[in-house]
C-alpha positions as a Markdown table, in Angstrom:
| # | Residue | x | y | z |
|---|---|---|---|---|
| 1 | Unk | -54.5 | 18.7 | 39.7 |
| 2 | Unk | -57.7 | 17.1 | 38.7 |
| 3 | Unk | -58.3 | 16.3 | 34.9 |
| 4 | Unk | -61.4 | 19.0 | 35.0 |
| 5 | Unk | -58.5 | 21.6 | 36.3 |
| 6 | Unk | -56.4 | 20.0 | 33.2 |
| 7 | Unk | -58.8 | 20.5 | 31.0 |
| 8 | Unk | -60.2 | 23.9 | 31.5 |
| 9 | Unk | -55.7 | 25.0 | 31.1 |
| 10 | Unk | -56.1 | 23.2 | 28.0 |
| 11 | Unk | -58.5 | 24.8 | 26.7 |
| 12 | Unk | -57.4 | 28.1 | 27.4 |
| 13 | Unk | -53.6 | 27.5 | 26.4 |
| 14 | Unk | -54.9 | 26.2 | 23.0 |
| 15 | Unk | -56.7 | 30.2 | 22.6 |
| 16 | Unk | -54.0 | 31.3 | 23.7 |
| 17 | Unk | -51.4 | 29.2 | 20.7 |
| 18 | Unk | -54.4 | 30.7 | 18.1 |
| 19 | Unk | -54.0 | 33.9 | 19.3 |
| 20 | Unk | -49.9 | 33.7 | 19.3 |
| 21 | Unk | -50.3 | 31.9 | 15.7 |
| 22 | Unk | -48.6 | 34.9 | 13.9 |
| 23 | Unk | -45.7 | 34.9 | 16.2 |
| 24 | Unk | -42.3 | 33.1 | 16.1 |
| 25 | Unk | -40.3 | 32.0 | 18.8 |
| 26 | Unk | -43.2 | 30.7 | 20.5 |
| 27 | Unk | -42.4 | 28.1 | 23.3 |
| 28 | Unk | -44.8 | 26.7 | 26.0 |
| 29 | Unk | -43.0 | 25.5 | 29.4 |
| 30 | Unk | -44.6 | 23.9 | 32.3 |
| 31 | Unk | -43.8 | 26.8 | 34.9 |
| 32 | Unk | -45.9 | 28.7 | 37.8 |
| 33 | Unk | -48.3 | 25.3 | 37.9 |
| 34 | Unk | -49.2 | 26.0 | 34.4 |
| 35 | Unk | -48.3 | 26.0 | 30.8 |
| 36 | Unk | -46.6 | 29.5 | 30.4 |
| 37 | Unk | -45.7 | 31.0 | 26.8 |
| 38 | Unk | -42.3 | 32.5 | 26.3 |
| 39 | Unk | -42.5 | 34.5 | 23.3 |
| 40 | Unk | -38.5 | 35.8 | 22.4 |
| 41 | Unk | -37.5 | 34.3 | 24.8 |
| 42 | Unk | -39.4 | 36.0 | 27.7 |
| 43 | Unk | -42.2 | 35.1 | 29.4 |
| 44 | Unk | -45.6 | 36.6 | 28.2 |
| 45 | Unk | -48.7 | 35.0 | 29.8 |
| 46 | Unk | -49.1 | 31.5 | 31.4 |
| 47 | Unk | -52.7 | 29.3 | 31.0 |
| 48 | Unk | -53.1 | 28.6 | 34.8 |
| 49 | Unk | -54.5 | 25.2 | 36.3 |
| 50 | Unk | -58.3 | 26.7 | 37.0 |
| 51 | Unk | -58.7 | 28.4 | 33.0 |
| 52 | Unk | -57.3 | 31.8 | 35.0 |
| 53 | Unk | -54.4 | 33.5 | 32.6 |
| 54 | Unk | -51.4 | 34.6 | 34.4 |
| 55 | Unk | -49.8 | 37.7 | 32.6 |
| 56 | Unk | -46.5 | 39.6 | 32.8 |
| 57 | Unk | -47.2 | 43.3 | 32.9 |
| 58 | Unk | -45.0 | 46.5 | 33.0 |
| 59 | Unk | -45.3 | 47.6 | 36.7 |
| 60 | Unk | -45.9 | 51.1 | 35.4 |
| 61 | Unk | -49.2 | 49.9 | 33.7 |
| 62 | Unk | -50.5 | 47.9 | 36.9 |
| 63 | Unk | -53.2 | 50.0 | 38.4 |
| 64 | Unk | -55.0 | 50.5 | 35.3 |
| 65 | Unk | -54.8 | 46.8 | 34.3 |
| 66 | Unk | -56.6 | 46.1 | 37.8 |
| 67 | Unk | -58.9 | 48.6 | 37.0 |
| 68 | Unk | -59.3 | 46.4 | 33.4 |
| 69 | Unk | -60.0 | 43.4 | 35.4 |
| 70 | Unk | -56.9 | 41.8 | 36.2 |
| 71 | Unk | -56.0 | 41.0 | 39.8 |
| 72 | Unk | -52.9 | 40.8 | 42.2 |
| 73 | Unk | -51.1 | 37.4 | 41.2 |
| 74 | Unk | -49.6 | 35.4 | 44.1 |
| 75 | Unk | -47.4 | 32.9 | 44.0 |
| 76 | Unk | -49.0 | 30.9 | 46.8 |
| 77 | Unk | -51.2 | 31.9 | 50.0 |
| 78 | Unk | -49.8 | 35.5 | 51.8 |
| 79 | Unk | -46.9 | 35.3 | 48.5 |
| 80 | Unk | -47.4 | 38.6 | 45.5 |
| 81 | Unk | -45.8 | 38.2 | 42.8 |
| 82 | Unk | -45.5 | 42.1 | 42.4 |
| 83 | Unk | -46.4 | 44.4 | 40.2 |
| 84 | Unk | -44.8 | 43.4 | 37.2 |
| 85 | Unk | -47.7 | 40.2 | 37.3 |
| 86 | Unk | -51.7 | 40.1 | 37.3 |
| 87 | Unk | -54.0 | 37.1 | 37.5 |
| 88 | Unk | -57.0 | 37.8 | 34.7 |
| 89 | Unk | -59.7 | 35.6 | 36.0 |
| 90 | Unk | -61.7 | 32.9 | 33.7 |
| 91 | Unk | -64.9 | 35.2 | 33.2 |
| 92 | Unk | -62.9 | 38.2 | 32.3 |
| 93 | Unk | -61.3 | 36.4 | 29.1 |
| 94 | Unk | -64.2 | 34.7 | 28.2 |
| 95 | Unk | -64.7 | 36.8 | 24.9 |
| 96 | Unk | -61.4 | 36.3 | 22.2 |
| 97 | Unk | -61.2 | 40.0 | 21.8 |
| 98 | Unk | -60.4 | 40.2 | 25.9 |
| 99 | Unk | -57.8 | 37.0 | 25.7 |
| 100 | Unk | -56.3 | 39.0 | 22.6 |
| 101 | Unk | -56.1 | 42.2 | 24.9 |
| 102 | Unk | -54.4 | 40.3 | 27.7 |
| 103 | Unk | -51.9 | 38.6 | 25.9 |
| 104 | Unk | -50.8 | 41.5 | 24.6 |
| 105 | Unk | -50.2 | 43.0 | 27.4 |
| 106 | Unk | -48.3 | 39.9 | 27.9 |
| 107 | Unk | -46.3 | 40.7 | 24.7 |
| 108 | Unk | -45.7 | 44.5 | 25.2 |
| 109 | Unk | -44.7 | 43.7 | 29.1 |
| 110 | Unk | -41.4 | 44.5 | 28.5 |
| 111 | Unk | -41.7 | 48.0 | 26.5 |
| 112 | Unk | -42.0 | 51.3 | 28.0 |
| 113 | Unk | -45.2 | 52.1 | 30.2 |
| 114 | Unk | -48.0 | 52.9 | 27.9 |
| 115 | Unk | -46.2 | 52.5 | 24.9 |
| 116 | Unk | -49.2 | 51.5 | 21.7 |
| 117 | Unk | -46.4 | 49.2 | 20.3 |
C-alpha cells in the first residue's frame, strides 16, 4: 500500500467517524485491506485502500443500489463478495450528503428490504 493509497482511506474513514459521530458502539478494525466500521457489533461500511467505500447491503436492496451507483464488490480478481456487498466508488461519495446515504445503507443492512428505519 503506498502512503497516497494511505492517505486517500484516511481521509475518507475520518468522513466516515463524522458521519458515525452520533452513534455508540462505534469500532474501526483493519479488515477487507481497509479500515472497516462495526457499528453494534456488525460490520457497516469499510474506508477501502484507493478512498473507494466498501458497504454491507441487504441483498434484497442490491439492484437498486447499483442502479444508485454502487458496484459488485470483489474480494480479489474473478472473487464477488455477493449480494449482501457493493463497492461505492470515490467520485460517487464525493458530496457528504452521498457518503451519509451510503453509510446508511451500511447501518440499515441488516433490517428488512426497503425498510425507511
Amino acid at each position: 500500500m503506498t502512503s497516497r493509497d494511505t492517505s486517500a482511506r484516511d481521509a475518507l474513514a475520518e468522513r466516515i467517524r463524522g458521519v458515525l459521530s452520533g452513534s455508540d458502539d462505534v469500532r474501526v478494525v483493519n479488515m477487507f485491506g481497509g479500515l472497516s466500521f462495526m457499528v453494534d457489533g456488525r460490520m457497516a461500511v469499510a474506508a477501502g485502500r484507493n478512498g473507494d467505500l466498501l458497504v454491507r447491503t441487504h441483498p434484497a436492496d442490491h439492484d437498486d443500489l447499483l442502479r444508485r451507483g454502487g458496484e459488485p464488490a470483489f474480494m480479489g480478481p474473478g472473487r464477488p463478495m455477493g449480494d449482501g456487498w457493493l463497492t461505492v466508488p470515490t467520485a460517487r461519495i464525493e458530496a457528504d450528503t452521498e457518503l451519509a446515504f451510503w453509510v446508511g445503507v451500511g447501518l440499515t443492512s441488516g433490517k428488512a428490504a426497503g425498510s425507511a428505519d
